[in-house]
KETOR-339612 format. One record per residue (C-alpha): residue number from 1; residue in three letters; y, z, x. Coordinates in steps of 0.05 Angstrom, whole numbers, plus 5000, padded with zeros to 4 digits. Example, Ala and Ser with C-alpha at 12.3 -4.5 7.8 and 13.67 -1.06 7.14 Angstrom:
2
     k     r      y      z      x
     1   ALA   4910   5156   5246
     2   SER   4979   5143   5273
This chain:
458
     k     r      y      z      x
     1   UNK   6529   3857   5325
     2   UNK   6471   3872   5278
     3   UNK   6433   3804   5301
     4   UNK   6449   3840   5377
     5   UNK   6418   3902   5357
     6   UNK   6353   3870   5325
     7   UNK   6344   3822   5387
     8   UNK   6354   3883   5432
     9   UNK   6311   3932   5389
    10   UNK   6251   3879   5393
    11   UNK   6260   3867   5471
    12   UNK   6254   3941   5473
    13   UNK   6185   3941   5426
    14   UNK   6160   3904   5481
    15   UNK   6160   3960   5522
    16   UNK   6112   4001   5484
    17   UNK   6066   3936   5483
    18   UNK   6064   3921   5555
    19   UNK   6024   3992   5559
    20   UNK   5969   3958   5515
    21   UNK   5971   3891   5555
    22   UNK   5969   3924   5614
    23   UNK   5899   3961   5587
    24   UNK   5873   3898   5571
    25   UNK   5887   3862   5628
    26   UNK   5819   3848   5642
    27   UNK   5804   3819   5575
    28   UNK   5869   3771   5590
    29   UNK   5843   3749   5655
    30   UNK   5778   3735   5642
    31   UNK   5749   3661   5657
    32   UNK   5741   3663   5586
    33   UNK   5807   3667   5565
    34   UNK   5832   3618   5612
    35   UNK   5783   3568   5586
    36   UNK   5795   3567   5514
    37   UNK   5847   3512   5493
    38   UNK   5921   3523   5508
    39   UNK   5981   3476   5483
    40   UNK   6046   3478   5514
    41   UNK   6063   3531   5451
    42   UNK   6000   3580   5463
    43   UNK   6029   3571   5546
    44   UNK   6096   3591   5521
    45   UNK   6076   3647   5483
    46   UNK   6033   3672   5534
    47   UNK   6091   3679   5581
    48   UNK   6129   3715   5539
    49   UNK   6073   3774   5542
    50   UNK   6052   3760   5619
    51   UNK   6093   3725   5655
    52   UNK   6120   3774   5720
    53   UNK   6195   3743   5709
    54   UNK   6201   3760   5640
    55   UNK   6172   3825   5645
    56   UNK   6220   3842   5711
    57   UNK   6275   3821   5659
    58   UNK   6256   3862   5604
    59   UNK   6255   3919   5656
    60   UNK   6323   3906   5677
    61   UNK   6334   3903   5597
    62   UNK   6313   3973   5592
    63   UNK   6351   3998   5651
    64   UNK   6420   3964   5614
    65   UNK   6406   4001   5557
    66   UNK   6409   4069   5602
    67   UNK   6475   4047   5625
    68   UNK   6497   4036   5551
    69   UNK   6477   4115   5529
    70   UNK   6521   4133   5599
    71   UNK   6577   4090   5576
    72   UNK   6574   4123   5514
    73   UNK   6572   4194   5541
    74   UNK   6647   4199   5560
    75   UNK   6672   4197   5490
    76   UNK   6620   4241   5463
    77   UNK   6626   4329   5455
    78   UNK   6587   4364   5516
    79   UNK   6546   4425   5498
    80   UNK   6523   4472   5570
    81   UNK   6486   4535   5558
    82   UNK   6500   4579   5619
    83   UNK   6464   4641   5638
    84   UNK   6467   4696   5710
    85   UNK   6436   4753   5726
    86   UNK   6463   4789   5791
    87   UNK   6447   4848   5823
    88   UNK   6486   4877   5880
    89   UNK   6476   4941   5935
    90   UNK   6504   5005   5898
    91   UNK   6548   5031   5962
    92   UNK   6587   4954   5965
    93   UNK   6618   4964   5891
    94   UNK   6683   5007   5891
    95   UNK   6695   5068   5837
    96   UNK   6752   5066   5793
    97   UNK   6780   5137   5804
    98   UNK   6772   5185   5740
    99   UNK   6799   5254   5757
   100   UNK   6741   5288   5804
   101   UNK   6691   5240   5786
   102   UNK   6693   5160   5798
   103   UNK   6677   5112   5752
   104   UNK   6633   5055   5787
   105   UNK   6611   4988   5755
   106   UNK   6533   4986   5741
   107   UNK   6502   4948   5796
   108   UNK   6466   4902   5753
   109   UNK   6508   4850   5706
   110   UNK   6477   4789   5659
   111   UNK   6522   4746   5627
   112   UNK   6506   4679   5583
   113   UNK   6533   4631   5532
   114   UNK   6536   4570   5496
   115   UNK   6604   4525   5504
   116   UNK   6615   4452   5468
   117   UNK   6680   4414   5502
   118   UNK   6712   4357   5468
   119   UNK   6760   4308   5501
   120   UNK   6820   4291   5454
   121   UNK   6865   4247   5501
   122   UNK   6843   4220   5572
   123   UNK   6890   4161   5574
   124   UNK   6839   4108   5535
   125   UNK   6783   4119   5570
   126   UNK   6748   4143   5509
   127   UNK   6754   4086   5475
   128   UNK   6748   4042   5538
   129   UNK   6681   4069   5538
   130   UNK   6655   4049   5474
   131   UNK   6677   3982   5480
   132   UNK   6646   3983   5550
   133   UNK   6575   4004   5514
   134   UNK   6581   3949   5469
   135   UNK   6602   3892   5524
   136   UNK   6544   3921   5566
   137   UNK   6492   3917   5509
   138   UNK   6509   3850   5500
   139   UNK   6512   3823   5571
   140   UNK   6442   3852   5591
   141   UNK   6414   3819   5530
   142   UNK   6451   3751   5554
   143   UNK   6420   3767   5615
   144   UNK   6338   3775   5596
   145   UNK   6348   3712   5547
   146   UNK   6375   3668   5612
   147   UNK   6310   3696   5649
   148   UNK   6269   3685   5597
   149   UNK   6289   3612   5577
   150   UNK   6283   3599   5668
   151   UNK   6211   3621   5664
   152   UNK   6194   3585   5595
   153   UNK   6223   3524   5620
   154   UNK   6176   3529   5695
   155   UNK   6130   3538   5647
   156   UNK   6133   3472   5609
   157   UNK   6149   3433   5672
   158   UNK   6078   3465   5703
   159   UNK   6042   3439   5638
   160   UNK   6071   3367   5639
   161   UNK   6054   3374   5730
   162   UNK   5984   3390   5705
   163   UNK   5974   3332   5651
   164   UNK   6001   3287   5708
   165   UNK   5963   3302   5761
   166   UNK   5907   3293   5710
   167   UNK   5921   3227   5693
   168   UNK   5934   3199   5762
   169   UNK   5863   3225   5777
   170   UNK   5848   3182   5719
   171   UNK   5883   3123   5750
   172   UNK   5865   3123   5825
   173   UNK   5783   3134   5794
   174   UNK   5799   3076   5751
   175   UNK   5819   3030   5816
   176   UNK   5769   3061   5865
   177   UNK   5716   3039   5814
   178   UNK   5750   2969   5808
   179   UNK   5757   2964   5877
   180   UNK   5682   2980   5895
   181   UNK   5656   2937   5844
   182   UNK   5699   2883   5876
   183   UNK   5672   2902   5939
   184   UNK   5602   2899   5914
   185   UNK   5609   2827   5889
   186   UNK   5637   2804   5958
   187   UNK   5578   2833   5990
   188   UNK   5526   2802   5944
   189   UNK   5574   2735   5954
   190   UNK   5569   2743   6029
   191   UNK   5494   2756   6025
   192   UNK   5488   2690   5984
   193   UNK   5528   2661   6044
   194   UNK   5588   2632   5992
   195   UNK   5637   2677   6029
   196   UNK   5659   2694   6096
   197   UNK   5642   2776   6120
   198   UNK   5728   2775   6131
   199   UNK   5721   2783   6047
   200   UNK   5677   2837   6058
   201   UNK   5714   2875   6098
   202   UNK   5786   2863   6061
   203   UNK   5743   2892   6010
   204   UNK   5725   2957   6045
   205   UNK   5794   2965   6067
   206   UNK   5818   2970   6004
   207   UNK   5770   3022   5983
   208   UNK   5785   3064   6031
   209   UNK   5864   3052   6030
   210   UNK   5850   3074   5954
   211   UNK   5811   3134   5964
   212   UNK   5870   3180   5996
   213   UNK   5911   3171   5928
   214   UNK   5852   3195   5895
   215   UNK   5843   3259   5942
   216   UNK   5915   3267   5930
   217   UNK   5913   3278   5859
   218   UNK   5857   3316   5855
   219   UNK   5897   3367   5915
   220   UNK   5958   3357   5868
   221   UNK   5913   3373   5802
   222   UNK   5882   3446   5835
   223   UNK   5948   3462   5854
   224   UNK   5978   3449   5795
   225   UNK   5937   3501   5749
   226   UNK   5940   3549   5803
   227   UNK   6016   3545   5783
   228   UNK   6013   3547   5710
   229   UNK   5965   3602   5720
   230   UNK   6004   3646   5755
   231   UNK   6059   3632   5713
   232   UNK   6020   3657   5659
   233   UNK   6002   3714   5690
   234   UNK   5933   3707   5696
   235   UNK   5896   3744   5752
   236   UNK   5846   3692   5778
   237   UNK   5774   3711   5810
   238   UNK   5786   3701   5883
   239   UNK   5717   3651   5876
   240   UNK   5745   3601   5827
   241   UNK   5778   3551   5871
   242   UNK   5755   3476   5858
   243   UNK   5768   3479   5784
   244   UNK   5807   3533   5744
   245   UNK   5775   3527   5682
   246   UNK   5846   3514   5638
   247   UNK   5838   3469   5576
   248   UNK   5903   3443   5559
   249   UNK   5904   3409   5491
   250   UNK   5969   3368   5493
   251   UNK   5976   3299   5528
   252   UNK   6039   3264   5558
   253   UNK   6074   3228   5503
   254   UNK   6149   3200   5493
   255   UNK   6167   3241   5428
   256   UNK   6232   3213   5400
   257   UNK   6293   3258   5421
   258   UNK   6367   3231   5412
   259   UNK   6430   3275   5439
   260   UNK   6494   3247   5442
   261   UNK   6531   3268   5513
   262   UNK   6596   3308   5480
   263   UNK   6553   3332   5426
   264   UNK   6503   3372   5494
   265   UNK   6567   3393   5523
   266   UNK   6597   3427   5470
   267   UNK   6521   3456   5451
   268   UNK   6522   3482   5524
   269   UNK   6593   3510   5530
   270   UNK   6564   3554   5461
   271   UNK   6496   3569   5469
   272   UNK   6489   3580   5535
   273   UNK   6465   3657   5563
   274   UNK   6500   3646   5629
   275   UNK   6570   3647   5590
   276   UNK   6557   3691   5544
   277   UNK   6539   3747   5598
   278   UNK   6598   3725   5638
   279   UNK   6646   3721   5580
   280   UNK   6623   3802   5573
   281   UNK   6629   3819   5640
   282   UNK   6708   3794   5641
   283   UNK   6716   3838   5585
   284   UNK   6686   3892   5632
   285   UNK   6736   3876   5677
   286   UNK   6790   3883   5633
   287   UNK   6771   3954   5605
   288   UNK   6752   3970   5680
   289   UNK   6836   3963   5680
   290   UNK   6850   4014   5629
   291   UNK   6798   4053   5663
   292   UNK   6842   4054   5725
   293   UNK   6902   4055   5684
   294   UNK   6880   4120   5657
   295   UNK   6899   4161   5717
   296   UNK   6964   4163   5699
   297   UNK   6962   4194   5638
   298   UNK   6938   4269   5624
   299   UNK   6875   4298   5598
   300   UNK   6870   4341   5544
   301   UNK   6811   4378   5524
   302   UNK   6789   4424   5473
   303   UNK   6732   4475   5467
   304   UNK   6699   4535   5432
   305   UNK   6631   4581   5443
   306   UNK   6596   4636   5436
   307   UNK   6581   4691   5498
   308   UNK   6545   4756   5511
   309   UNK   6549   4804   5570
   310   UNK   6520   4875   5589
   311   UNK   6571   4930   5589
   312   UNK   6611   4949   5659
   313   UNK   6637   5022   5633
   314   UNK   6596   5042   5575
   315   UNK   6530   5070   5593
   316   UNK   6531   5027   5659
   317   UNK   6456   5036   5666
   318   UNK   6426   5006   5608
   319   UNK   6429   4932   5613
   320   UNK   6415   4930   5539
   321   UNK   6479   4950   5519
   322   UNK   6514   4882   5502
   323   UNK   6575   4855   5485
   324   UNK   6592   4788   5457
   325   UNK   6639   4748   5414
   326   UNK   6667   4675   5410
   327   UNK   6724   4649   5448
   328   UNK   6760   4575   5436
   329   UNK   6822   4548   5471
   330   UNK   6841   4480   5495
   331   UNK   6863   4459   5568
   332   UNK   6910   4399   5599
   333   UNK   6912   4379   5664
   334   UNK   6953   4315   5692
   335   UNK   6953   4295   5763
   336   UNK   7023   4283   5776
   337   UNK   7007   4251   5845
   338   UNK   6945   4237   5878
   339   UNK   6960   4196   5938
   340   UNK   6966   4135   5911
   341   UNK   6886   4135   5885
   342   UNK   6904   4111   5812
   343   UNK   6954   4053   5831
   344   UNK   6896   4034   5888
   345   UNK   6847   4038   5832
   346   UNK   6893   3992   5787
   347   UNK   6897   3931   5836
   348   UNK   6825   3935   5846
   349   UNK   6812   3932   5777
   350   UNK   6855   3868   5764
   351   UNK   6835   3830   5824
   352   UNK   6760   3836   5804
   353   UNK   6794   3816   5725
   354   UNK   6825   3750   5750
   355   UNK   6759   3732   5792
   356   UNK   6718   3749   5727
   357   UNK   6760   3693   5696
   358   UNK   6750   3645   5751
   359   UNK   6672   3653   5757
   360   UNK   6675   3638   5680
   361   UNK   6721   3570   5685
   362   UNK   6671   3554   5739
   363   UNK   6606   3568   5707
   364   UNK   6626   3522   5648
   365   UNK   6647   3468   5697
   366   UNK   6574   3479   5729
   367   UNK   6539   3481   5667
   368   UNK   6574   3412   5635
   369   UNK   6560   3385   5708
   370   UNK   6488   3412   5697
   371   UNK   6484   3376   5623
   372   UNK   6512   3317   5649
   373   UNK   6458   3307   5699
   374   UNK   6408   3333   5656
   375   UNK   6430   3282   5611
   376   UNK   6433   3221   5661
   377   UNK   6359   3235   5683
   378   UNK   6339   3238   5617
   379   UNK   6372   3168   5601
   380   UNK   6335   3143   5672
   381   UNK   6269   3167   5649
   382   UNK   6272   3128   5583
   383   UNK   6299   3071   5607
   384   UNK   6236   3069   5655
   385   UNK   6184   3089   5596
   386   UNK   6217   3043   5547
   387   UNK   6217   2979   5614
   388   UNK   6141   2993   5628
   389   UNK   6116   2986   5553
   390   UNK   6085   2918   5565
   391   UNK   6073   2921   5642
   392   UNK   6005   2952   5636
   393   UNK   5974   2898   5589
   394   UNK   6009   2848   5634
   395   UNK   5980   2875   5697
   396   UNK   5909   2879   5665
   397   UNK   5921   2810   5641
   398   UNK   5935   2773   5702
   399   UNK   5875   2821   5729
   400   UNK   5828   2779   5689
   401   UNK   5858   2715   5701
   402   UNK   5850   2732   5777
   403   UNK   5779   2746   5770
   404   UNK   5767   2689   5729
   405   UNK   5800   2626   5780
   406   UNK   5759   2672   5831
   407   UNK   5699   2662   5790
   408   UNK   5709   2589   5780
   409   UNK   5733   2579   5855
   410   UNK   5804   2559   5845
   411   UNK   5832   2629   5864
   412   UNK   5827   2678   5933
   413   UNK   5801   2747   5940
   414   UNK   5871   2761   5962
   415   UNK   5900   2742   5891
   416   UNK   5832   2787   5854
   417   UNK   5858   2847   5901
   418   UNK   5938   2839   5887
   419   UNK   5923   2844   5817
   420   UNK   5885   2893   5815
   421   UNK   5936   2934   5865
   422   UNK   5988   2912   5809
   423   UNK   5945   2940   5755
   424   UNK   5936   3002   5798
   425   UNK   6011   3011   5805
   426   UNK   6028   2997   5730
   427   UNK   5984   3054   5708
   428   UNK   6009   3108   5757
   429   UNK   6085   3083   5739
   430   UNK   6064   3080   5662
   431   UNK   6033   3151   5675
   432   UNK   6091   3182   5724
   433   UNK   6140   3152   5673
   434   UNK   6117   3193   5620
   435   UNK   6120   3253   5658
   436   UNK   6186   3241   5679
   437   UNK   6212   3239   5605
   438   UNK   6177   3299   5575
   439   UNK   6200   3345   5638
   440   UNK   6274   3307   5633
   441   UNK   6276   3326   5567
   442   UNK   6251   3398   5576
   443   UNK   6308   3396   5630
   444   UNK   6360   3375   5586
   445   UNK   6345   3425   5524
   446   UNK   6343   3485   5576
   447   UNK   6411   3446   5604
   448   UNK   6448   3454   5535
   449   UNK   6411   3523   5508
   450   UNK   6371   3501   5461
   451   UNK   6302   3550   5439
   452   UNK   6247   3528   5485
   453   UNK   6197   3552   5448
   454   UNK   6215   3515   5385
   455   UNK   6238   3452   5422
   456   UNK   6177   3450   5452
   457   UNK   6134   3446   5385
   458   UNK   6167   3388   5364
């Protein structure tokens, strides 16, 4: 409970912060800021202040915590302070006869006081209540953590789409410039008359088959930052387009991570937000019961204050003349039949119980199912980085060797352009390969709960 309270009480700090931020939004959006260098971590953290999900969540943290204090009300004393002044027409206020002469009421009256009520007994909701408060507390802050680990986790995905896209532009470059070069030297070769103009044009074919990939990944590169950007909340000037000026410091790489299937599962079926908020809300359920429940029992109540009133027969005309005094007492009141409303109440409340039960037994099943094919693609993508270790060299390799029997006139064009279409290929699969295992992995910690922040540093 106290590790509950701190995590909520800093969630809540945030609150006063975001009125800063939000004053130096313009500092946070600048091209400036954008441009100086961000790692996955600096990304991460940068969410956590900006990002529009996380903040929407720490908004609907707040609003919880308002449902806690009204929870919590039920149980506690209520003080009113009640006050009236009242003035009516002398002729409508009948005399109290007094041998010749009436006696009326004065035709002005003020009354006020202060009253504190205490409920003793109200058939458990009291206590209902204060369980409720605590169930609640800790379901809302299940709640922002599951939003906040979803955005940090599109977070790290948009990074690794960004590195990506970055390398491929690196790749299709790499075999455009291979590819022209090859077309150059079949020109000069034609020129020289040693080859036909069909070599030529194979030549310029390829080129220009290659140049779409390249347009491709530089489309795929601009929209990538435009994601991560907005993601970090960054406000971009409507005439950046061609090249938002982020500087990303990390690279693709195949850091060593080894999970053991059972071992996720059981990490999962504890860590995990999703259950933990659900696992609250059945215990909502079941107080929502006693709640109902509670109808059938009485209500007992107990309360005490202090009042003052102007006189009605003592110098009726002077308003000054007051009377007060304290008064206590305590009051029951049981509803010995009220149309069935109670036992309605009761069914409700144990239908919604059992389904709270159900949508927890099927949340686990969805989040092992979730592990399990987090852990699967994880397994695929480093069985493909580990099977295209050597493929690149290879690839380059029989590149040369191509170019070489070309050189020497015992190989084809068609052999020099295969290989270097093979080279091509091995670099885009070495390249999409290590993609696939960083995001696979990112996948799979966010599949069994683990801290993406501090996952991600490793």
């Amino acid at each position: 409970m106290k590790k509950l309270n701190i995590i909520l009480a800093l969630a809540l700090a945030g609150f006063a912060a975001d009125r800063n931020a939000n004053a130096q939004n313009a500092a946070t959006n600048s091209t400036a800021w954008i441009s100086r260098p961000l790692s996955v971590a600096d990304c991460l953290n940068i969410a956590l202040q900006q990002n529009a999900a996380i903040l929407k969540a720490k908004n609907d943290l707040k609003a919880q915590y308002g449902v806690v204090v009204q929870t919590r009300a039920v149980a506690l004393p209520h003080v009113t302070a009640s006050g009236q002044y009242k003035r009516v027409e002398r002729q409508s206020i009948e005399s109290f006869p007094s041998g010749t002469n009436g006696v009326q009421q004065p035709d002005e009256n003020w009354n006020g006081g202060v009253q504190i009520v205490q409920t003793i007994y109200d058939g458990g909701r009291m206590i209902a209540a204060l369980r409720a408060a605590g169930a609640t507390k800790k379901q809302a802050i299940a709640q922002y953590q599951t939003a906040e680990a979803d955005a940090l986790l599109n977070v790290r995905l948009a990074y690794y789409d960004i590195l990506l896209a970055q390398e491929q532009i690196t790749v299709h470059e790499a075999s455009v410039n291979l590819l022209q070069k090859e077309l150059e030297d079949q020109q000069q070769r034609y020129n020289a008359g040693t080859v036909p103009k069909f070599n030529v044009l194979r030549a310029e074919v390829a080129v220009a088959n290659e140049r779409p990939n390249l347009i491709q990944a530089r489309n795929q590169y601009r929209i990538a930052k435009n994601n991560l950007s907005n993601l970090l909340g960054y406000n971009l000037p409507r005439d950046i387009w061609e090249d938002v000026p982020l500087n990303l410091t990390d690279a693709l790489e195949a850091a060593p991570y080894d999970v053991k299937l059972p071992d996720a599962i059981q990490q999962a079926l504890t860590k995990r937000s999703e259950l933990d908020a659900l696992r609250q809300a059945e215990e909502l359920q079941k107080l929502n019961i006693v709640n109902a429940r509670a109808g059938y029992q009485p209500t007992f109540q107990v309360f005490a204050g202090y009042g003052w009133n102007n006189s009605q027969f003592v110098d009726p005309g002077d308003l000054g003349y007051t009377l007060h005094g304290w008064n206590a007492g305590a009051q029951v009141s049981w509803d010995l039949f009220d149309g069935l409303l109670t036992h309605g109440k009761v069914v409700q409340a144990k239908a919604l119980h059992e389904k709270s039960k159900t949508d927890l037994v099927d949340q686990s099943r969805q989040i092992e199912l979730q592990v399990r094919t987090a852990y699967s693609d994880f397994i695929e993508a480093k069985e493909v980085l580990q099977s295209q270790e050597k493929v690149q060299e290879e690839a380059a390799e029989a590149l040369r060797e191509a170019e070489a029997r070309a050189a020497a006139g015992t190989g084809t064009q068609l052999d020099v352009l295969d290989a270097q279409n093979s080279l091509t290929q091995a670099r885009a699969t070495q390249v999409q390969a290590l993609h696939d295992y960083d995001t696979a992995r990112a996948r799979l910690e966010r599949a069994i709960g683990a801290n993406m922040i501090t996952t991600a540093t490793k």
